[in-house]
C-alpha positions, 0 to 999 in steps of 0.5 A: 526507485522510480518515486515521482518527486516533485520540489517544494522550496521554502521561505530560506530558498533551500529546495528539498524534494517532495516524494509523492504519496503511494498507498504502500505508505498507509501499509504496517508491517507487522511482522516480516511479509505481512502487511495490514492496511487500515483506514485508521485506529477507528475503522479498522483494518481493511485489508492484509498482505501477506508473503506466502509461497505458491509452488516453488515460487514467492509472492504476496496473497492480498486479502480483504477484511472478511478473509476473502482472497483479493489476488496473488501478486509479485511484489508487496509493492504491486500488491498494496497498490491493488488492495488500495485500488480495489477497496479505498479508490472507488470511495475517494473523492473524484475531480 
């Protein structure tokens, strides 16, 4: 699946592994091939993604708050991760 892991062991020295966080996570689906992205119950929604046909092709249309066409993209996984990048990122604390 290609999810980064790493492994936290816990006081009886079981080890389980830790799967890193992706913005994919923050997504619900609402219904099959639509997604919303929200910040939390208090902001709101700040972004959707949608499974939409182009053609005779299948793909995901990403959207921001106000409607606004974010990009087309193959996967939901692919398009989740665009939407974060594009609106949640540029605000996230830096190193």
């Amino acid at each position: 699946m290609g999810t980064n892991k790493r492994y936290a062991a816990k006081s009886d020295t079981r080890v389980r592994p830790v799967v890193a966080w992706h913005p994919i996570l923050d997504a619900t689906e609402l219904h099959p091939g639509y997604r919303v992205l929200a910040v939390s119950s208090t902001f709101g929604i700040y972004a959707t993604v949608r499974l939409v046909r182009r053609g005779d092709q299948l793909g995901y249309r990403a959207e921001n708050e106000s409607g606004e066409t974010l990009g087309f993209y193959v996967t939901s996984r692919s398009a989740v991760s665009s939407v974060w990048s594009l609106t949640i990122e540029p605000h996230s604390p830096r190193d």
